[in-house]
Structure formats: structure tokens, C-alpha cells
N, C-alpha and C positions, 0 to 999 in steps of 0.2 A: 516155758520158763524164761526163756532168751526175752522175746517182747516184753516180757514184765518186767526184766532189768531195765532192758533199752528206754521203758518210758520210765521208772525211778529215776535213771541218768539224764535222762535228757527236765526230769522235772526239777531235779536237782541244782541243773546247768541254769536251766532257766533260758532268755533266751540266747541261741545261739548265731553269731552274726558272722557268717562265709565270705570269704575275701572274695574280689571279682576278680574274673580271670581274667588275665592279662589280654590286650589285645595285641596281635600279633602283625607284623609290617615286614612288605621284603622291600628292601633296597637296592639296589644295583649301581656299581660302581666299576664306569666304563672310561677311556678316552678322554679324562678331562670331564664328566658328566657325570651326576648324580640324578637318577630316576628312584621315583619321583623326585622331582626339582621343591615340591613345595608338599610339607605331609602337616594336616589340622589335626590335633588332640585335643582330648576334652581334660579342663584340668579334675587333679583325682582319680584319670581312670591308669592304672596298669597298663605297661606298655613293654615287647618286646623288639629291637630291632633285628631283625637277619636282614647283615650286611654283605650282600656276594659282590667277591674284587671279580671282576669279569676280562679286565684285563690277562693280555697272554705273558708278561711281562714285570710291569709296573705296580709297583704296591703301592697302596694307597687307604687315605685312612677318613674316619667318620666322627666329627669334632661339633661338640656342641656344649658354647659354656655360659648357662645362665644360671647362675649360683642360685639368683632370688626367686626363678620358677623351678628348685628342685633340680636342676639338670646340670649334670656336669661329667658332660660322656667323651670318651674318646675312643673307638675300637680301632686297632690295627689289622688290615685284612692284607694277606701278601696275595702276588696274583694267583686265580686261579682258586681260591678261599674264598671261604664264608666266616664272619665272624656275628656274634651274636652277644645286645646289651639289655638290661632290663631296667628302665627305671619310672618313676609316677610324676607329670608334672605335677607342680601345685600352683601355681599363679599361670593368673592369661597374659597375655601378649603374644609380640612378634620375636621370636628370634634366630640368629642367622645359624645354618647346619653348614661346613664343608671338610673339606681335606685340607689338611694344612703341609701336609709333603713339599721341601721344598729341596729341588735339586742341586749340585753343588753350581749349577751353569743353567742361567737361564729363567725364566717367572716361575713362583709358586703354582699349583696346583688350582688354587683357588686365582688367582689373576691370569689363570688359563679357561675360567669357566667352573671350575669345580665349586660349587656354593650353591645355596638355598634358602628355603625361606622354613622355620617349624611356628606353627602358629597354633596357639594354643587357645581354647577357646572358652 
């Protein structure tokens, strides 16, 4: 009896179209450095970042803001954390990923090294 619903329902639905699953990326966030330095997406696909602050210390964050490819992230990860963002490019291009931490003394995060490149493809 079960199967005989399940194909009414599904004949009903007609067809039915499953989202892709996200693909999933770790980061690392050390010293002034973001590993990977440079991450390619495809646009349209689903994307998760796990962001881990590796520092013993220093907090430090994951900034990325292209309005017109869909993207407009910032995670905050304190040391010693992991944080985690979801979101879909939709336009190609090049654009820049870093920490924007800036201390009350001394160069930003990112004119320490901390930047990247997210290319979208």
C-alpha cells in the first residue's frame, strides 16, 4: 500500500528538483595568513565555509563583500574557534577575501598579509 502512495505522490508532484548540496571548504586563520590564500567556486553552486581562528590568542575575522556576485560574508572567529557561513555565488569574477581586524596600534590584519583572492568561475 506505502509504494502505491509514494508513486500517486510523487505523480502528483510531478517533477521534483533537489537542491545541491552545499560544498564544503575549511579555512584556516593563522598569524596574519589565510590558508587557502586563494579558493575558485563555481558560480550557482552552494557553498559552506568552516572558518578555524588557529591563532592561541588573536581573533580574527573572514570578510568578503561583492554585493553583485551574491556574497556578502563576514564571520567572526575568536582564537581558538571555528566559525561557519553558507552562502551561493551568482556572478563570475575576481574578488578579494580577508580579515579586516584592526588594532587600536599598529597595521590592519590585512596590510599585515591577511587577504586573498575568491574567484569565481
Amino acid at each position: 500500500m506505502l509504494p502505491r502512495i509514494v508513486t500517486v505522490l510523487l505523480a502528483c508532484l510531478g517533477t521534483v528538483t533537489l537542491a545541491a548540496e552545499p560544498r564544503v571548504i575549511e579555512i584556516v586563520l593563522n598569524n596574519y595568513t589565510i590558508t587557502p590564500d586563494t579558493l575558485t567556486l563555481k558560480a550557482g553552486e552552494p557553498v559552506i565555509l568552516k572558518v578555524k581562528n588557529a591563532a592561541t590568542f588573536i581573533p580574527h575575522n573572514l570578510v568578503v563583500k561583492a554585493t553583485q556576485a551574491g556574497i556578502e560574508l563576514k564571520v567572526i572567529v575568536e582564537a581558538g574557534k571555528i566559525g561557519e557561513v553558507r552562502f551561493t555565488p551568482t556572478l563570475p569574477g575576481n574578488y578579494e577575501l580577508l580579515c579586516d581586524t584592526r588594532p587600536p596600534i599598529g597595521p590592519s590584519h590585512k596590510e599585515r598579509g591577511m587577504h586573498g583572492k575568491l574567484v569565481v568561475e
